[in-house]
FIDRENVEX-926902 format. One record per residue (C-alpha): residue number from 1; residue in one letter; x, y, z. Coordinates in steps of 0.2 Angstrom, whole numbers. Layout:
# residues N
NODE   segu   drenro      c1      c2      c3
NODE    NUM        a       X       Y       Z
...
This chain:
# residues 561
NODE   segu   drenro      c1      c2      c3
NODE      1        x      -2      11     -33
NODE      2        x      -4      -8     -27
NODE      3        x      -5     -17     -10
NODE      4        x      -4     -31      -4
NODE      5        x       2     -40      12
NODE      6        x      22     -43      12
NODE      7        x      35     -58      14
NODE      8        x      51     -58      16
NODE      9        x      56     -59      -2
NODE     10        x      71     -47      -7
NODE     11        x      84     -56       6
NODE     12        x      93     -63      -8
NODE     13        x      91     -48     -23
NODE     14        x     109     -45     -29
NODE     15        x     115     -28     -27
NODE     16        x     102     -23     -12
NODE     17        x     103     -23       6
NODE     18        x     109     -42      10
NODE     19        x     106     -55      23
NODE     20        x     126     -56      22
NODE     21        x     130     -40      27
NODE     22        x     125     -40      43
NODE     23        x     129     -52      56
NODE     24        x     121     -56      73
NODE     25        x     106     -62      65
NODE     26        x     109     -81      75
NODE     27        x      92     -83      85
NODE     28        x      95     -96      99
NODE     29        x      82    -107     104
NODE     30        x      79    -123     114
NODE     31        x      85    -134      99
NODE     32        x     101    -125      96
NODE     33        x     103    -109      84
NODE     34        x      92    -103      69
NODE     35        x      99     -92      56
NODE     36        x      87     -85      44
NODE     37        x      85     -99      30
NODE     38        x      77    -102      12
NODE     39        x      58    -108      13
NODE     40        x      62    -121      -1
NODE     41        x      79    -127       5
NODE     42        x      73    -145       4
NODE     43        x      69    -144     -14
NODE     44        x      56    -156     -22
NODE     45        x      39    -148     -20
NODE     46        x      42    -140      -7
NODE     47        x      42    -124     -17
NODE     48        x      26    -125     -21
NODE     49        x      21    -130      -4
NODE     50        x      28    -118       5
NODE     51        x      21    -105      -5
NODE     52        x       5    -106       8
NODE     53        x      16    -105      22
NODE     54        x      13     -94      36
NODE     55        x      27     -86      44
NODE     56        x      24     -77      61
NODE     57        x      12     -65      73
NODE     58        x      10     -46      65
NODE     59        x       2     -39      79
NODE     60        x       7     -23      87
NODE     61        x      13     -35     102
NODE     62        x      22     -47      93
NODE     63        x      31     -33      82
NODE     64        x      38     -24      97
NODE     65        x      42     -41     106
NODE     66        x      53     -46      93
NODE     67        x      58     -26      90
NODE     68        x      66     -28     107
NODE     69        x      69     -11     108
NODE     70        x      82     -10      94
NODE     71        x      90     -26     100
NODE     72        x      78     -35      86
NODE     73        x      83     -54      92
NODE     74        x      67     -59      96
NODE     75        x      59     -68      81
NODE     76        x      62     -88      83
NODE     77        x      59     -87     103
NODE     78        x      43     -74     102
NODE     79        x      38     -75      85
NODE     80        x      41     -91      78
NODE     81        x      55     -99      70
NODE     82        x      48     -99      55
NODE     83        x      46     -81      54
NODE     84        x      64     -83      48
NODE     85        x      62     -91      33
NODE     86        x      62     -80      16
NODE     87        x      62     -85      -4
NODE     88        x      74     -85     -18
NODE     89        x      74     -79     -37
NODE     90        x      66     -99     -39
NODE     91        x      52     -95     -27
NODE     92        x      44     -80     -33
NODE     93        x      55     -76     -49
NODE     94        x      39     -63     -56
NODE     95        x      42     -53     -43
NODE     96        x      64     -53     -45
NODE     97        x      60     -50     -64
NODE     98        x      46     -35     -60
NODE     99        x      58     -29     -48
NODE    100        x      74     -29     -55
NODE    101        x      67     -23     -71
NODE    102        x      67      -4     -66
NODE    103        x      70       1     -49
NODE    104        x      70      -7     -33
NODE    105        x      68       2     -14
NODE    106        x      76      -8      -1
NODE    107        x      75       3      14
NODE    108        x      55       6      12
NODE    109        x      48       3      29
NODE    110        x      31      -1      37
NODE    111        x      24      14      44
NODE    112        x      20       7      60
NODE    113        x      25      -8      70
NODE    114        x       8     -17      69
NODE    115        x      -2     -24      58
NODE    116        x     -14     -20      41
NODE    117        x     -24      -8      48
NODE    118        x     -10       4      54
NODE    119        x      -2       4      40
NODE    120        x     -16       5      28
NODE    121        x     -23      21      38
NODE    122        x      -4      28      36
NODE    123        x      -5      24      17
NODE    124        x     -22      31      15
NODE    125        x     -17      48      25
NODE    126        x       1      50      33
NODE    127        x      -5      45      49
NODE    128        x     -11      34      64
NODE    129        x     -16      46      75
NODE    130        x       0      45      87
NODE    131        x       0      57     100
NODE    132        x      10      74      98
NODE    133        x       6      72      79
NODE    134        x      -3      86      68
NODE    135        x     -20      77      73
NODE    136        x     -32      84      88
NODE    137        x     -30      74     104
NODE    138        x     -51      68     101
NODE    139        x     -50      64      82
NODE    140        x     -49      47      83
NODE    141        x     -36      34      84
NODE    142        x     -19      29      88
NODE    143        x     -23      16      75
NODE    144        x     -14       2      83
NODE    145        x     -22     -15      77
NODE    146        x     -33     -23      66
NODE    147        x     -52     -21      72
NODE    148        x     -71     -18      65
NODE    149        x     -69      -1      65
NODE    150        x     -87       2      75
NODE    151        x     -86      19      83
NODE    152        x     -80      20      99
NODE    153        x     -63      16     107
NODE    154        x     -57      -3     105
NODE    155        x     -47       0     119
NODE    156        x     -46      13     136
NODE    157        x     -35      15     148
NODE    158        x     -28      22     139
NODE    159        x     -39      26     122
NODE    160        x     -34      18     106
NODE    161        x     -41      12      93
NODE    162        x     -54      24      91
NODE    163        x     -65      26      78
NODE    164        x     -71      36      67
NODE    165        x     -53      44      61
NODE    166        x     -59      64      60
NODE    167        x     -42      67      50
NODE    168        x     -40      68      31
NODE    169        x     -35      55      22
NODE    170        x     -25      61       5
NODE    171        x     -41      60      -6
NODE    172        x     -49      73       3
NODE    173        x     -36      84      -3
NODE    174        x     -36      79     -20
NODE    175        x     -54      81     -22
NODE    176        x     -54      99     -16
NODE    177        x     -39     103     -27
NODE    178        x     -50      96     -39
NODE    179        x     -37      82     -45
NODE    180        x     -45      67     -52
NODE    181        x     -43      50     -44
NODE    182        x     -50      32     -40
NODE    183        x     -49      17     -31
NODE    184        x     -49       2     -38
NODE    185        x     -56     -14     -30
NODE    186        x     -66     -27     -37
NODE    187        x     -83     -29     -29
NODE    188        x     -84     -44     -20
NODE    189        x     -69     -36     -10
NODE    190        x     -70     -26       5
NODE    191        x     -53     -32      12
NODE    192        x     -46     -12      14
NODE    193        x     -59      -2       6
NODE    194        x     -67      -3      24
NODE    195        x     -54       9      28
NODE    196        x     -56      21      21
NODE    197        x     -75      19      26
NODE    198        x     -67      23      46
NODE    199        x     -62      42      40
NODE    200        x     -75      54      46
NODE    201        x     -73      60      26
NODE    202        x     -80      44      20
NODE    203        x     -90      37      32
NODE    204        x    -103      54      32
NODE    205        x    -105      50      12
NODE    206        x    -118      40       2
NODE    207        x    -119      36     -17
NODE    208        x    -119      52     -28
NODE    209        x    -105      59     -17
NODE    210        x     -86      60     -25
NODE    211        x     -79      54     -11
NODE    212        x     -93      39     -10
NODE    213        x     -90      36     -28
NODE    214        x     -73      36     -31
NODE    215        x     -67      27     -15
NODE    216        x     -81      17      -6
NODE    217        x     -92      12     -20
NODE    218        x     -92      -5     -29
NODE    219        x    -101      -6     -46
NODE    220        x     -90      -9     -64
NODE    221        x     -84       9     -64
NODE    222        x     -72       2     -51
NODE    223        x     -66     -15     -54
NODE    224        x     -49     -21     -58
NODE    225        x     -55     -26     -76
NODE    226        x     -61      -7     -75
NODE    227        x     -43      -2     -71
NODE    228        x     -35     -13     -84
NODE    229        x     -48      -4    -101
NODE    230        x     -43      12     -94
NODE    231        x     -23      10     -94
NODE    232        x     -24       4    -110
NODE    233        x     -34      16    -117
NODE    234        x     -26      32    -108
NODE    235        x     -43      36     -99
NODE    236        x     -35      33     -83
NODE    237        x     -38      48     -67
NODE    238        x     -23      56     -61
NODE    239        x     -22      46     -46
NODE    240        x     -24      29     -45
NODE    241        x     -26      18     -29
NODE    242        x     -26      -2     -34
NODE    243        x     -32     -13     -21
NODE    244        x     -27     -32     -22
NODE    245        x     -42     -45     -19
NODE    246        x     -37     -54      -3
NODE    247        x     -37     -69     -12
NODE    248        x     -21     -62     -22
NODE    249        x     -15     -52      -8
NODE    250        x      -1     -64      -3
NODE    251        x      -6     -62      15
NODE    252        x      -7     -80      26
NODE    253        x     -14     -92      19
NODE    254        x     -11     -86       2
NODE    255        x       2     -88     -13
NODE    256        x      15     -76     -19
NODE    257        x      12     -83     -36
NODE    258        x      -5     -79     -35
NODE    259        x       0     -61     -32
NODE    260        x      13     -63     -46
NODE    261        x      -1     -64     -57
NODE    262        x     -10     -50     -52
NODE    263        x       7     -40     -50
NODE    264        x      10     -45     -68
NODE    265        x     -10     -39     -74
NODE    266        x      -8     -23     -68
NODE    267        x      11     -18     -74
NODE    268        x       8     -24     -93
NODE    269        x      -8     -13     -93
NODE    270        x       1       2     -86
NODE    271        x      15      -2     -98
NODE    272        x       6      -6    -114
NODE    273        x      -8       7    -112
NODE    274        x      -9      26    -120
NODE    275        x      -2      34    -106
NODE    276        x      12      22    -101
NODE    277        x      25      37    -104
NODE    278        x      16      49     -92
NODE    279        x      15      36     -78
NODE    280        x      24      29     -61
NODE    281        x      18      13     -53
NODE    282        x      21      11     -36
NODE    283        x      21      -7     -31
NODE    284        x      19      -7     -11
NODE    285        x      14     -17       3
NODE    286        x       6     -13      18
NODE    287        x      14     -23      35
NODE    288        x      29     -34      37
NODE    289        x      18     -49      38
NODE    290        x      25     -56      53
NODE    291        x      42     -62      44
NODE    292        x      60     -58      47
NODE    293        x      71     -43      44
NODE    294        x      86     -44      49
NODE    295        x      89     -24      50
NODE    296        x      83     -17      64
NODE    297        x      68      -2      59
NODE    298        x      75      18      60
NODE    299        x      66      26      69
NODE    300        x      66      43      80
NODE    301        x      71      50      95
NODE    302        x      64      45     112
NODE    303        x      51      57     112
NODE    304        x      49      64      95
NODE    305        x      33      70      96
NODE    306        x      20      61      85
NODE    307        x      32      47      83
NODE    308        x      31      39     103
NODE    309        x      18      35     113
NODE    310        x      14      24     130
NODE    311        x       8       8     125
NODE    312        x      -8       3     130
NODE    313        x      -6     -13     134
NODE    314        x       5     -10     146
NODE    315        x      20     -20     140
NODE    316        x      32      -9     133
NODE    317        x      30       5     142
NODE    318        x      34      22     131
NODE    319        x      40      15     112
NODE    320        x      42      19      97
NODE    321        x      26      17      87
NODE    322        x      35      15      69
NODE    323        x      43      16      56
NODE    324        x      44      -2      59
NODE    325        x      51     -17      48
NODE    326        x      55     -17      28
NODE    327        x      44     -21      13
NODE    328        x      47     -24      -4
NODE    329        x      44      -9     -15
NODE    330        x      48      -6     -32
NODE    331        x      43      10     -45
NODE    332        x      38       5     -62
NODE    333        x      41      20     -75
NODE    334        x      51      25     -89
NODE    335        x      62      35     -78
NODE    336        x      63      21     -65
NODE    337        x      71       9     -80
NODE    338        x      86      -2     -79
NODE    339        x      88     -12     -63
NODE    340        x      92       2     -51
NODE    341        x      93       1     -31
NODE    342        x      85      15     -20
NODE    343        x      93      18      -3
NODE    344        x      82      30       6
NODE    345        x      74      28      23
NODE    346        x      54      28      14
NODE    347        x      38      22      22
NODE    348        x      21      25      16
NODE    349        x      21      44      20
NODE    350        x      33      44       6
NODE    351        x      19      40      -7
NODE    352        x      11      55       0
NODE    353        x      26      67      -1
NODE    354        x      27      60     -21
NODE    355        x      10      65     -22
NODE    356        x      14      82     -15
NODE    357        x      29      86     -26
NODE    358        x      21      79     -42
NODE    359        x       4      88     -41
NODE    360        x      14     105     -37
NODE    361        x      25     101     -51
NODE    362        x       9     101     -64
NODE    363        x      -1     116     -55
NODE    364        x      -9     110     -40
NODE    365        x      -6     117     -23
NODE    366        x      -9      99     -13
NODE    367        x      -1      98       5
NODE    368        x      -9      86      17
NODE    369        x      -6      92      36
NODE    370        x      -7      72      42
NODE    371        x      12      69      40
NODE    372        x      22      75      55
NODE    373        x      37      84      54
NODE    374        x      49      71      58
NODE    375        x      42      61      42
NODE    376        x      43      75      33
NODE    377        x      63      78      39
NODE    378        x      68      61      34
NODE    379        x      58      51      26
NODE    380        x      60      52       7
NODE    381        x      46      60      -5
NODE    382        x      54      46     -17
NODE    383        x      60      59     -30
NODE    384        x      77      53     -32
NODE    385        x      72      38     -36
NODE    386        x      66      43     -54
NODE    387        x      79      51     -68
NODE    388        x      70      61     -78
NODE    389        x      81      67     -88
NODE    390        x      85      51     -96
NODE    391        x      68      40     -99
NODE    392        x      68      22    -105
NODE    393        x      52      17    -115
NODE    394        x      59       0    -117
NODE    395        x      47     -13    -108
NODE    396        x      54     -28    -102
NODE    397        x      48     -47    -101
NODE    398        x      49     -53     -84
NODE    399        x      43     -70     -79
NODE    400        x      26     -74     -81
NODE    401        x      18     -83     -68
NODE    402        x       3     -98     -68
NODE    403        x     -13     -93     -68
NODE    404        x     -22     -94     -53
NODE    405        x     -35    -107     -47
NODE    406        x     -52    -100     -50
NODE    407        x     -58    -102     -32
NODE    408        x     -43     -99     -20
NODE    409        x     -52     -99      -5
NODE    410        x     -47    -112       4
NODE    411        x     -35    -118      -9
NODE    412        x     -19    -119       3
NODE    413        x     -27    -128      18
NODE    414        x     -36    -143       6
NODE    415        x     -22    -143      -7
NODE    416        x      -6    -143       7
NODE    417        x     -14    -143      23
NODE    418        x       3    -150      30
NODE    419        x      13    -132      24
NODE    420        x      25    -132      38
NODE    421        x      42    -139      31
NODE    422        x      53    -144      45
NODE    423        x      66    -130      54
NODE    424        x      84    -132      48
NODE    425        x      92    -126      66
NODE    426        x     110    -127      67
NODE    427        x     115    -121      49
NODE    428        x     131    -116      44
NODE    429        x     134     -98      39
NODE    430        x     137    -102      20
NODE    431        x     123    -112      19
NODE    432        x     109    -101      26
NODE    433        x     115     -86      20
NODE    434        x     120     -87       1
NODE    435        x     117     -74     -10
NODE    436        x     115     -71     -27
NODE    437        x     131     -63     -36
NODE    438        x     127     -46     -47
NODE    439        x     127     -27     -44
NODE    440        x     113     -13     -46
NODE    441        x     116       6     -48
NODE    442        x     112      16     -33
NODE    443        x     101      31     -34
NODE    444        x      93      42     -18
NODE    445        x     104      48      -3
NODE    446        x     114      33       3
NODE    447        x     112      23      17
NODE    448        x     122       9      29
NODE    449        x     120      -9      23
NODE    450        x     130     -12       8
NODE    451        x     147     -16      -4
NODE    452        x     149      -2     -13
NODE    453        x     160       2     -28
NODE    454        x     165      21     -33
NODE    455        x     165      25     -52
NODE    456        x     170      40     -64
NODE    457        x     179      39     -81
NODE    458        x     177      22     -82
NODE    459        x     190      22     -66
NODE    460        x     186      16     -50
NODE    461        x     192      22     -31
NODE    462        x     202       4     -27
NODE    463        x     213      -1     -11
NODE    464        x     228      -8     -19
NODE    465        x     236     -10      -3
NODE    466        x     245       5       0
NODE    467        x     237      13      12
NODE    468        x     228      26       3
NODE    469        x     214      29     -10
NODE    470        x     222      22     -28
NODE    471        x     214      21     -46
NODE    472        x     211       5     -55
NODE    473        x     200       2     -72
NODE    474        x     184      -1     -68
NODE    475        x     173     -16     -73
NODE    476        x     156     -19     -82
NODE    477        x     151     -31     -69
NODE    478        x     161     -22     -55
NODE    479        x     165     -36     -47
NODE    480        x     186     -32     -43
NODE    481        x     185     -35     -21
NODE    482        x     199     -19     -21
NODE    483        x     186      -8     -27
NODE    484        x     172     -11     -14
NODE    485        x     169      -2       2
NODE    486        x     160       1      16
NODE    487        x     151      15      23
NODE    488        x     145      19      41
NODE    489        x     134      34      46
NODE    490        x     142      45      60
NODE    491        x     122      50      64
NODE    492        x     106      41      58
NODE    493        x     101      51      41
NODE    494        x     116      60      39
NODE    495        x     130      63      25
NODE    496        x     144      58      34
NODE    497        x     152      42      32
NODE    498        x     167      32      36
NODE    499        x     175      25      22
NODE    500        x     184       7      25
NODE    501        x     191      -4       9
NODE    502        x     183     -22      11
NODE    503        x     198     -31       7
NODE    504        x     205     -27      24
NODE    505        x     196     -17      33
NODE    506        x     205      -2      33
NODE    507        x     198      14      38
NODE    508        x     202      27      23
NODE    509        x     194      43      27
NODE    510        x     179      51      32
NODE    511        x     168      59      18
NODE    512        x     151      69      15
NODE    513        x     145      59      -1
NODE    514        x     128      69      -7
NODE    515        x     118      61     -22
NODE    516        x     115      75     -37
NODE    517        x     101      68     -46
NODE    518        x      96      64     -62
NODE    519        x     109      51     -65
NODE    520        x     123      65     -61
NODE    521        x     131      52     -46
NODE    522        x     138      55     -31
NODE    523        x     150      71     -24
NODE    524        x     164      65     -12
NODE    525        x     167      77       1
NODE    526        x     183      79      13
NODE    527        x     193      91      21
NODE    528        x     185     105      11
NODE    529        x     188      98      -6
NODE    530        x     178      86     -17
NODE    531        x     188      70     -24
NODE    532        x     188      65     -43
NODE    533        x     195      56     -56
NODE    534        x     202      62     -74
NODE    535        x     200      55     -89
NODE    536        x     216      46     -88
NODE    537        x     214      40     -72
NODE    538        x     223      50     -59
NODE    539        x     216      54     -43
NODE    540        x     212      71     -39
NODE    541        x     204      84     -30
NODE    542        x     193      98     -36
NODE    543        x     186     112     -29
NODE    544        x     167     106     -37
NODE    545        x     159      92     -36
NODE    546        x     162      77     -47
NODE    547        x     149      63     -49
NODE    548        x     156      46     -44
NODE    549        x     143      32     -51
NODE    550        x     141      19     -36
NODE    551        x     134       2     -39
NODE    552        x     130      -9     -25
NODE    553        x     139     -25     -29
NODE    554        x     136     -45     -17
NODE    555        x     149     -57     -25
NODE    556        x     156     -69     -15
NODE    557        x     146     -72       2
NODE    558        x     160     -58       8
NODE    559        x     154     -55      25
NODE    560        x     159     -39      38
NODE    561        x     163     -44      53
């Protein structure tokens, strides 16, 4: 597992959730409207300068200013308009290639609207102390925003922030279950280590104590270089936590292709090392940064306990504390191979759940009380993301990046203290919203957001302009427009979908469409029969379910409006 801090970089990934497929993203501002717009769109060097740009606020505050209570229009006029600039393939192509590479999650959330230390704690444990949640009303907490973690309450009136957390953070439950693990930081580093030093489990420990030893200490049994022998050589504990230095974190003031080539470190010892075909990299990162997304976060139900709470500032009145705004996320495995898409809601509890389902999988009876209920209903414990039935051992050669400088501190403010390229207001549409063209294979339970296309047989569910569902011959790079469609959730995490052809707009039928797993597809659901396609084509319905293998497809800038 890897964390860093989080730009907006997949807004552009072929085949995942697009910039393109929702509209009302215009921000309107005193010098006209902004759309969200390419960091680098006036070329030269400006690719490499605005690699230290800093986008926007991350702030509890800022987050749920711009959240807007759903309405999520508040970015260029309470955030800055720079918040709404994102990279390409040419910006940060280690990243595209690492991604794309094996299996890509674009519906992973934040955990919390807020900042680092939320969403660290919520990475670390399931939680931020909300109210309602599994926690005791005096353990500590809600975790809300960054602080120095000294005891006490960072804020009353009411209590948050306070500190120590006297809730248990997943390490306490591997210990027990007498699972091996590690964190892995290198020693000058105490950017995130410090928090695990504000759980009541930790922070009663000293050196000689496996707690102390394998999460707060900082001696050569726990550097990156540490990491890096043991992956190669298969030596490495069960559970890994890899914690970039905040030099390669990507946060402000910091490159992406800095990161890049730490990202790039870690992956080719994971997948050149002794224990490459027992092994799942998670590559995460912890808070949205403070930049744009242009899908507004899922979250609860007003008043779902755990979930909702009375801001203490006073601002917002009872909100939703989180899931809040998406993040990159992508597994690395031999049964996450092949440039797949992964469309379930996720946040950093879903690591946990992983965690959970694995570890009883192998013998161990690990389950963390932290994670309220309504995580546990619909968030994803990331298992449909893998197919294990059909690994791929092949490793792939992404991009490599430059080396670093070897003192990066300060490195952005001497070498491009003028970072701030000027803000293309007033863009057309086609301009600050192009795409690149390609497709993906979906795995998980789908979600809303895409241009999907419906395959079995090597036949494809098409709209040929009759009125109802036809066959046509499927292509490799299914790109045909009569075979795309659209879906819309009746309910928020639900089965149900409206199904409307892309080419014009036709409603077709509503259908329960249910992922199988393991590369098995899709079952099409309706009116008490599931849909399929014969081997010579013909439509048809059968009384058990058929998988359909979707791919979500952008060609073409075709936008819904």
């Amino acid at each position: 597992m890897y964390d860093e801090i989080q730009y907006y970089y997949m807004a552009t990934m072929p085949g995942t959730r697009l910039l393109i497929i929702t509209l009302g993203s215009e921000q309107n501002t005193s010098k006209g409207t902004l759309l969200p717009w390419n960091a680098s769109y006036l070329g030269g060097n400006w690719s490499n300068i605005t690699q230290c740009m800093i986008g926007g606020n991350d702030s509890w505050t800022t987050q749920h200013v711009v959240f807007n209570n759903g309405a999520n229009d508040q970015w260029a006029l309470k955030n800055s308009p720079y918040s709404m600039a994102y990279f390409t393939r040419d910006d940060i192509p280690t990243h595209f290639g690492v991604a794309e590479a094996w299996t890509v999650g674009d519906m992973y959330q934040e955990s919390i609207l807020s900042s680092i230390d939320s969403n660290r704690v919520f990475w670390f444990s399931g939680s931020a102390g909300i109210p309602g949640g599994p926690q005791k009303p005096d353990s500590g907490g809600p975790v809300i925003q960054n602080t120095d973690h000294r005891p006490g309450c960072h804020h009353t009136l009411p209590n948050s922030d306070c500190w120590p957390l006297n809730w248990h953070p997943i390490m306490t439950h591997l210990q027990e279950a007498g699972v091996t693990w590690q964190v892995y930081q290198d020693n000058p580093n105490i950017h995130g280590q410090d928090i695990l030093s504000g759980f009541q489990d930790f922070n009663a420990t000293k050196p000689g104590d496996p707690l102390y030893d394998r999460g707060l200490a900082r001696n050569d049994s726990n550097t990156l270089l540490t990491f890096y022998k043991q992956a190669v050589n298969g030596t490495l504990p069960q559970v890994s936590w890899i914690i970039s230095d905040h030099s390669l974190s990507e946060g402000s003031g910091y490159r992406p292709q800095d990161g890049a080539w730490q990202q790039t470190a870690v992956v080719a010892a994971v997948c050149v090392g002794n224990s490459t075909n027992s092994t799942a990299l998670f590559v995460t990162y912890d808070n949205a940064g403070g930049w744009f997304d242009h899908v507004p976060p899922t979250h609860s139900l007003n008043g779902t306990a755990g979930e909702w709470m009375e801001d203490p500032y006073g601002e917002f009145g009872y909100t939703a504390a989180g899931p809040g705004f998406r993040l990159p996320f992508y597994i690395i495995s031999p049964w996450t191979r092949g440039g797949n898409v992964f469309t379930e809601h996720a946040d950093h509890s879903s690591q946990i759940m992983f965690l959970e389902q694995w570890l009883q999988a192998i013998g161990h009876n690990v389950t963390t009380g932290e994670i309220d209920s309504w995580r546990r209903q619909y968030m994803s414990n990331l298992v449909n993301a893998f197919d294990f039935d059909h690994p791929d051992y092949s490793i792939p050669n992404p991009p490599l990046p430059p080396s670093p400088p070897k003192n990066l501190t300060g490195f952005c403010s001497t070498q491009y203290p003028d970072n701030l390229t000027s803000i293309p207001y007033n863009q057309v549409r086609s301009d600050a919203l192009t795409v690149e063209q390609g497709f993906k294979q979906v795995r998980g339970n789908l979600t809303e957001g895409r241009y999907l296309v419906f395959e079995r047989n090597g036949f494809a569910l098409s709209n040929t302009g009759q009125g109802f569902i036809s066959i046509t011959p499927a292509t490799p790079k299914h790109e045909t427009p009569m075979q795309e469609w659209v879906l819309q959730q009746y309910e928020a995490f639900g089965t149900s979908f409206k199904f409307y052809s892309v080419t014009d707009k036709r409603y077709i039928d509503t259908v329960d469409i249910v992922y199988l797993g393991n590369s098995e597809g899709y079952s099409l659901f309706s009116d008490g029969i599931y849909w399929d396609i014969d081997t010579n084509g013909n439509f048809q319905l059968s009384p058990t379910p058929a998988g359909f293998h979707v791919f979500s497809v952008s060609y073409g800038n075709r936008a819904w409006t």
